[in-house]
NURO-362672 format. One record per residue: residue number from 1; residue in three letters; chain; x, y, z of N, C-alpha, C, CB in turn. Coordinates in pm, whole numbers, plus 32768, in hexadecimal, padded with zeros to 4 digits. Each point is the difference from the previous one (the first is absolute). Glycine has a CB too. Example, Ala and Ser with C-alpha at 12.3 -4.5 7.8 and 13.67 -1.06 7.14 Angstrom:
// NURO-362672
  resi  resn  chain   n_u   n_v   n_w  ca_u  ca_v  ca_w   c_u   c_v   c_w  cb_u  cb_v  cb_w
     1   ALA      A  8527  7DC7  830C  7FA7  8077  8000  805A  8078  8000  7F43  7F8B  807D
     2   SER      A  809A  80DE  7F3B  8052  8077  8006  7FB3  806D  8049  8076  7FC1  7F29
END
This chain:
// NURO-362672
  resi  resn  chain   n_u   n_v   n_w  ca_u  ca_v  ca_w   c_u   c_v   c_w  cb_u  cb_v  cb_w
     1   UNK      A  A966  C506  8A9A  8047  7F82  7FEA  806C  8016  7F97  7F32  7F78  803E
     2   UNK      A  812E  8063  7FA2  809A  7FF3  7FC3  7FED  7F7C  7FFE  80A4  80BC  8058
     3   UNK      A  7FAB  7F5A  7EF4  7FFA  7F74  7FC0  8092  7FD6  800F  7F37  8027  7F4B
     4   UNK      A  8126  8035  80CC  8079  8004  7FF2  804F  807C  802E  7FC0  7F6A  7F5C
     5   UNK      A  80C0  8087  8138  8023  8067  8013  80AD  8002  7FC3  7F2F  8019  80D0
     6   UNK      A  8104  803E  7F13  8079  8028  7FF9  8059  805B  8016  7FB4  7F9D  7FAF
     7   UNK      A  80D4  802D  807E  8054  8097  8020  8077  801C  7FD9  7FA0  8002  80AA
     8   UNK      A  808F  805D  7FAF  808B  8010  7F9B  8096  7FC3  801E  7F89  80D6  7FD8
     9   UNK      A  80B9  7F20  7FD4  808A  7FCD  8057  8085  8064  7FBD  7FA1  7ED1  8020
    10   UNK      A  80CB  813F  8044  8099  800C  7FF0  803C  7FB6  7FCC  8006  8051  808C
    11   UNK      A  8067  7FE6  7F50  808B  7FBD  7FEA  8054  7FDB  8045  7FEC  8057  7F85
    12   UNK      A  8058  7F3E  80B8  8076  7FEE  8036  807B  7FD4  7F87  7F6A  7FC0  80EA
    13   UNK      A  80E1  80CC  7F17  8070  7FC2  7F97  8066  7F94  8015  7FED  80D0  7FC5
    14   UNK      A  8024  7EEE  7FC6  8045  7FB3  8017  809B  8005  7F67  7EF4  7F7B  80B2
    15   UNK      A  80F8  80E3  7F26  8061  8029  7FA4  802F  805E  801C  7FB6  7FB0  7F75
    16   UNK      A  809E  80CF  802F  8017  8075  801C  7FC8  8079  8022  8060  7F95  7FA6
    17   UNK      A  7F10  8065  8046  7F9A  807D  8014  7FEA  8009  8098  7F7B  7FE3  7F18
    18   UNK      A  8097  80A8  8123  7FE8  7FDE  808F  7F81  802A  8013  80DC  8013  8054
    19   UNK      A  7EEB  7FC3  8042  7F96  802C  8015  7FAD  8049  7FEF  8050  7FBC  8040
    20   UNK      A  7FFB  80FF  8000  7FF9  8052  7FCA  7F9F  803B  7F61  80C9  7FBC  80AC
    21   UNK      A  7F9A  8013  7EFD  7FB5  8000  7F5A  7F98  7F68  7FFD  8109  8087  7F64
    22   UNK      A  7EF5  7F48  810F  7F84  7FBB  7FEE  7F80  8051  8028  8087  7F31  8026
    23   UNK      A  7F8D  810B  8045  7FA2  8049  803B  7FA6  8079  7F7A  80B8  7FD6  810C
    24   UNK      A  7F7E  804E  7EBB  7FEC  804C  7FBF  7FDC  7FBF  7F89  807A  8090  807B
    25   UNK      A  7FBE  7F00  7F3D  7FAA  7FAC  7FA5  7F68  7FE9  8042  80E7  7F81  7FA6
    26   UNK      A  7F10  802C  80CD  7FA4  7FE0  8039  7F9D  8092  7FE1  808F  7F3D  80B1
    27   UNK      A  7F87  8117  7F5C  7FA4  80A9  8023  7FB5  7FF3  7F6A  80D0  80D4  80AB
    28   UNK      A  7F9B  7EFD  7EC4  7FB5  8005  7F84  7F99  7FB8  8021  80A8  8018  7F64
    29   UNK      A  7F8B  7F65  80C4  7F98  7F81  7FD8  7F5D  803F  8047  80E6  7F05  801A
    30   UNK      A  7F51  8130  8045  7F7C  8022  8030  7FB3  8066  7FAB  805A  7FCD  80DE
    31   UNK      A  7FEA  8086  7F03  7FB0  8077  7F9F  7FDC  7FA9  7F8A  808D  80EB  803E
    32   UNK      A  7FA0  7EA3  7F88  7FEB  7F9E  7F97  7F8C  7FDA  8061  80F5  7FB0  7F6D
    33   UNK      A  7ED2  8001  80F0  7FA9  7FBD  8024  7F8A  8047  7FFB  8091  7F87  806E
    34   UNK      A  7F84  8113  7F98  7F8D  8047  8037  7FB9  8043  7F82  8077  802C  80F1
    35   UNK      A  8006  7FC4  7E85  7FBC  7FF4  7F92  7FA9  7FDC  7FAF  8070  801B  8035
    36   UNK      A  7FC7  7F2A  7FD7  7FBE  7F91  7FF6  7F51  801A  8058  811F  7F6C  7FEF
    37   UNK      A  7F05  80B8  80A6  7F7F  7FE1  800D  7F88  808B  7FF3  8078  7F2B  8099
    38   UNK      A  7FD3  811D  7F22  7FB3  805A  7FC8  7FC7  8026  7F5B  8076  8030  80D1
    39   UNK      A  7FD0  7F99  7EFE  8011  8018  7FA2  7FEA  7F89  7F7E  807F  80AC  809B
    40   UNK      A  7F9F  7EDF  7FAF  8010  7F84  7FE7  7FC9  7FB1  8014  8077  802E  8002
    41   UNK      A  7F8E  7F53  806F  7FC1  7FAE  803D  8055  7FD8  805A  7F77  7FD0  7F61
    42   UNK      A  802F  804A  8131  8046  7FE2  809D  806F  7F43  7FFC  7ECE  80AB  8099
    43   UNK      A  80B5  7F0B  7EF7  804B  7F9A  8013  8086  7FC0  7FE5  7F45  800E  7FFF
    44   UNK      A  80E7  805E  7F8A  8095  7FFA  7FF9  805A  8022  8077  7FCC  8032  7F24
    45   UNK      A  801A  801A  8179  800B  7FDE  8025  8057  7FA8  807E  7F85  806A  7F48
    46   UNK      A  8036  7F2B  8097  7FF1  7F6C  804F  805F  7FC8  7FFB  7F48  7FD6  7FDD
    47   UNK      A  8130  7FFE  806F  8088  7FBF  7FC3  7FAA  7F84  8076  812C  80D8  7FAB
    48   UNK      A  7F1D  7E8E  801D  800A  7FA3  8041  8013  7FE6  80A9  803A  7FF7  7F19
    49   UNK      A  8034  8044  80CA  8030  7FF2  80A0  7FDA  8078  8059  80CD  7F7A  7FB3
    50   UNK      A  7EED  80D0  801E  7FC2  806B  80AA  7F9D  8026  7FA9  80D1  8084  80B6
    51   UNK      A  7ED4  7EEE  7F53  7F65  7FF9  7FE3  7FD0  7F8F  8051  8009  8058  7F0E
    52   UNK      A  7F69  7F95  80DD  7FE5  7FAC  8042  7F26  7FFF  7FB8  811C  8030  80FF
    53   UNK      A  7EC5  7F41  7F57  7F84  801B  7F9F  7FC8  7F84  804B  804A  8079  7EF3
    54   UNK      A  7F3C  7F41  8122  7FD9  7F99  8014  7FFB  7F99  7F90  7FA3  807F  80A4
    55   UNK      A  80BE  7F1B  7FA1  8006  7F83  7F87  7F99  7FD0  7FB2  808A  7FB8  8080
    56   UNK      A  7EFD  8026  7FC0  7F7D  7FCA  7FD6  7FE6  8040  7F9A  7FAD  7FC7  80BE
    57   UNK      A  805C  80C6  7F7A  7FC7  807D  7F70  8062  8004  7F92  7F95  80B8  80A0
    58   UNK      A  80FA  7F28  7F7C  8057  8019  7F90  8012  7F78  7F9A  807E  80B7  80A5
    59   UNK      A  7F6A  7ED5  7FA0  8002  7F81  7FA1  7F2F  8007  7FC8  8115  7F39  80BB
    60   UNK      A  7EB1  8118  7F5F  7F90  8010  7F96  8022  8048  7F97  7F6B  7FF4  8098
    61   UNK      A  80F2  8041  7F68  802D  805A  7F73  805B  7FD6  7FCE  7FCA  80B0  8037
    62   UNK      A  805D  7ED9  7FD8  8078  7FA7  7FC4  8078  804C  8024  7F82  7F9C  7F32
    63   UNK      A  8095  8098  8139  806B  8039  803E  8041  8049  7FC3  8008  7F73  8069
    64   UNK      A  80BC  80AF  7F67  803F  8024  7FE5  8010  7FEA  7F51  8034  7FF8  810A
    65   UNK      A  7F6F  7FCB  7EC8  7FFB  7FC8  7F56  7FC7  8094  7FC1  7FAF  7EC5  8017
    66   UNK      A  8097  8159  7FB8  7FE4  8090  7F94  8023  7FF4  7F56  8051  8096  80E3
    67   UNK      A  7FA6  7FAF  7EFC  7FFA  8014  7F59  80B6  802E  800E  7EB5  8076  7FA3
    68   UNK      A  8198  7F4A  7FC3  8069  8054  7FDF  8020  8079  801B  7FE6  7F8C  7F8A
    69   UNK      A  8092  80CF  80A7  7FEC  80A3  8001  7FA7  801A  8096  7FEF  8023  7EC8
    70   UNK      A  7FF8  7FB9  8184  7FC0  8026  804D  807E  7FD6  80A0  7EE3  7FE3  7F42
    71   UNK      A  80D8  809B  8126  803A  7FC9  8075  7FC4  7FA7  8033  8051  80A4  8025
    72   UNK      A  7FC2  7EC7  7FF6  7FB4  7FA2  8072  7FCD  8051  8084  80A1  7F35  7FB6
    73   UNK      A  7FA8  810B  8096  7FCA  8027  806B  7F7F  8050  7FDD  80E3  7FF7  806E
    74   UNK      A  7F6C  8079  7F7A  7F65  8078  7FBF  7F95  7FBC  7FCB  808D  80B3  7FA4
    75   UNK      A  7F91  7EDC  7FF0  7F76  7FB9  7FD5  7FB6  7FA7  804D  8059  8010  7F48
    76   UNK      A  7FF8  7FBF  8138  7F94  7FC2  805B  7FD4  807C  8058  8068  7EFD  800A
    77   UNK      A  7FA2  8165  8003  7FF1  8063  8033  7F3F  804D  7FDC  814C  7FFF  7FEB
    78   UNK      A  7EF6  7FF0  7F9D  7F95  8050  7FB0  7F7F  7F8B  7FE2  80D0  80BA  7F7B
    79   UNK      A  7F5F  7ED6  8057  7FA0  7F77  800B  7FC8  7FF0  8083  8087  7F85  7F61
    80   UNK      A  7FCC  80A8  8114  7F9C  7FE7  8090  7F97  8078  7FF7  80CD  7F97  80B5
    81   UNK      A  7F5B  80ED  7F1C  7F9C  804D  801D  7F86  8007  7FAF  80A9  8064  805A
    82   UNK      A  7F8A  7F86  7F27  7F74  7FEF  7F89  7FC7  7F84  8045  8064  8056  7EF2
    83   UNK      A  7FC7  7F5B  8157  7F92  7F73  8008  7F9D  804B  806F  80B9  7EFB  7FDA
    84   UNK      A  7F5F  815D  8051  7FB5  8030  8068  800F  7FD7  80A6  7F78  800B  7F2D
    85   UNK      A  810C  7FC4  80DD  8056  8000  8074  8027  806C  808F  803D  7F87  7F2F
    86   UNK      A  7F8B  80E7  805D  803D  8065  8057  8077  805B  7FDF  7FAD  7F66  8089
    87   UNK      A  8077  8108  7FA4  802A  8070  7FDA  80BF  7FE4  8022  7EE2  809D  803A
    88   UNK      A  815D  7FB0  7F7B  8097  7FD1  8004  8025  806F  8069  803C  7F96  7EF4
    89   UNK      A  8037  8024  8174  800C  80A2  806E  8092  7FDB  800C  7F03  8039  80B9
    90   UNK      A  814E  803F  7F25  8072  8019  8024  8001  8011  80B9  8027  806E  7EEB
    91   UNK      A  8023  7F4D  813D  8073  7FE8  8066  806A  8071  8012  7FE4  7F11  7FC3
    92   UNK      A  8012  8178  808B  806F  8054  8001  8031  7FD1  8081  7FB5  80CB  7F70
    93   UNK      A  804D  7F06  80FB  8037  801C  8088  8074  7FCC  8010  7F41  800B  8058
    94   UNK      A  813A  806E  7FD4  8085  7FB5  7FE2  802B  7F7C  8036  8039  80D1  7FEE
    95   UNK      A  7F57  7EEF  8076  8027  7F86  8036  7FC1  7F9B  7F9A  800E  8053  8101
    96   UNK      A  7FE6  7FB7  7E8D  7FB6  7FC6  7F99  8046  7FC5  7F85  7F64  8098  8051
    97   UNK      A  8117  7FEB  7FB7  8071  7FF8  7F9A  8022  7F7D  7FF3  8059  80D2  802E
    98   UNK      A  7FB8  7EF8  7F40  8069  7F78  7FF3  8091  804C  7FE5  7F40  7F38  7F81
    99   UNK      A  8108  80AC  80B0  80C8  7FDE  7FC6  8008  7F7C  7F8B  807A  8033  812B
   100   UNK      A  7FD4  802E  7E94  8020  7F64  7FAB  807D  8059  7FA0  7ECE  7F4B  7FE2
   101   UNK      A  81AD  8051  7FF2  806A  8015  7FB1  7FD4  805A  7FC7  805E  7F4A  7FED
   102   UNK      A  8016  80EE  7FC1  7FF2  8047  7F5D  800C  7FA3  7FA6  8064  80CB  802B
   103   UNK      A  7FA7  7EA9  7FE7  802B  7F94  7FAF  7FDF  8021  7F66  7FDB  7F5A  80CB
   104   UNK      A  7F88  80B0  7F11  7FD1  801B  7F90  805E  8068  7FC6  7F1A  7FBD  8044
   105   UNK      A  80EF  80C2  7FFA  8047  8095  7FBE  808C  7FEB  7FFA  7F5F  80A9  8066
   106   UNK      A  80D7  7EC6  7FDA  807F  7FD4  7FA3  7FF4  7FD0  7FA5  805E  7FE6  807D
   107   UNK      A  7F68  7FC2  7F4E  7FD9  7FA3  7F9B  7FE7  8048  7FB4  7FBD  7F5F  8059
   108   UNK      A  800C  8136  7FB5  7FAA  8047  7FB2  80AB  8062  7FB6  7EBB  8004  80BE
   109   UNK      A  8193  7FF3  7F55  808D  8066  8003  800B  8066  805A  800C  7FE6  7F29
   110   UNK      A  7FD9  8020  8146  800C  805C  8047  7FA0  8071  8034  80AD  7FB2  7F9C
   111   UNK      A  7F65  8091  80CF  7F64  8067  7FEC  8001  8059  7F8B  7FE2  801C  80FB
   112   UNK      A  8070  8033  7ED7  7FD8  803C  7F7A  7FDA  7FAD  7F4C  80A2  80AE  80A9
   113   UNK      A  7F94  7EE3  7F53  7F9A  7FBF  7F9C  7FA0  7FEA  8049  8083  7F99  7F6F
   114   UNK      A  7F5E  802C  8109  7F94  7FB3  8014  7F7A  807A  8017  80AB  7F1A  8070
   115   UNK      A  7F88  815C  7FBB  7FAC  8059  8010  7FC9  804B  7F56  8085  8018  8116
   116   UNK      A  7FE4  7FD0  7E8C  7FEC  8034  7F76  7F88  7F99  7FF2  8103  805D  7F98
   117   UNK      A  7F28  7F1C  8043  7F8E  7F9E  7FF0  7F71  8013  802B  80B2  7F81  8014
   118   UNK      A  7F4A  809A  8073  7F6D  802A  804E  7FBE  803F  7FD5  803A  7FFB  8095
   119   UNK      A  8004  80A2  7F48  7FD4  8073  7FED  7FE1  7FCE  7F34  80A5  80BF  810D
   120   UNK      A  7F96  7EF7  7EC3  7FDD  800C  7F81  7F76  7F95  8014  8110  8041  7F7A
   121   UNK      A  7EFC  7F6F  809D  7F6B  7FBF  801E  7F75  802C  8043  80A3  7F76  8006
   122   UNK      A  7F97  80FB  8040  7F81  8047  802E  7FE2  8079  7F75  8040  7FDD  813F
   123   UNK      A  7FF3  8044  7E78  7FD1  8085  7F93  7FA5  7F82  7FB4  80FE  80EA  7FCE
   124   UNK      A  7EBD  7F97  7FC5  7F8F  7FBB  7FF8  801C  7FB8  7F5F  7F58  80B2  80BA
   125   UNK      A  8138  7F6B  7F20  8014  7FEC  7F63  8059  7F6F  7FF2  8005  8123  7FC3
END
């Protein structure tokens, strides 16, 4: 039983970065994911939108409400599985993929701040 599944998504640009150097961002994130769930905790994870979970079970854990500093997703993630919900399962099958903007990695200055930012939040200092 899975308390909660999730998967991965692309970029469709919508600024100057083309696809291309998306593809290859995308390749980090994954070696980032496979960190996390090794190294880390699987439930970080869990993004919002290419997850999924049974409602019943997720409004017993007061849903998406987390502590300061924390990811909402990952923490309902990790709250479904400690309640004893069931096990978290990544979603690989490319018909699984979400698309969605780079919107954020504009907002963020571009892919090289926004990728500096990432990478400084994942070290451990």
């Amino acid at each position: 039983r899975y308390a909660l599944t999730y998967g991965n998504f692309a970029f469709i640009p919508i600024g100057n970065t083309g696809r291309v150097t998306y593809f290859f961002y995308e390749f980090l994130a994954d070696f980032s994911r496979w960190i996390n769930a090794i190294f880390r905790d699987e439930a970080m994870n869990a993004y919002g939108f290419c997850s999924g979970f049974r409602r019943e079970e997720g409004l017993s854990v007061e849903g998406f409400n987390h502590p300061p500093g924390t990811n909402e997703d990952g923490y309902l993630a990790l709250k479904l599985r400690n309640k004893g919900y069931g096990k978290l399962c990544e979603v690989s099958h490319a018909n699984a993929l979400v698309w969605t903007t780079d919107r954020r990695i504009q907002i963020d200055g571009g892919l090289w701040k926004a990728s500096w930012k990432r990478i400084k939040r994942m070290l451990p200092f």
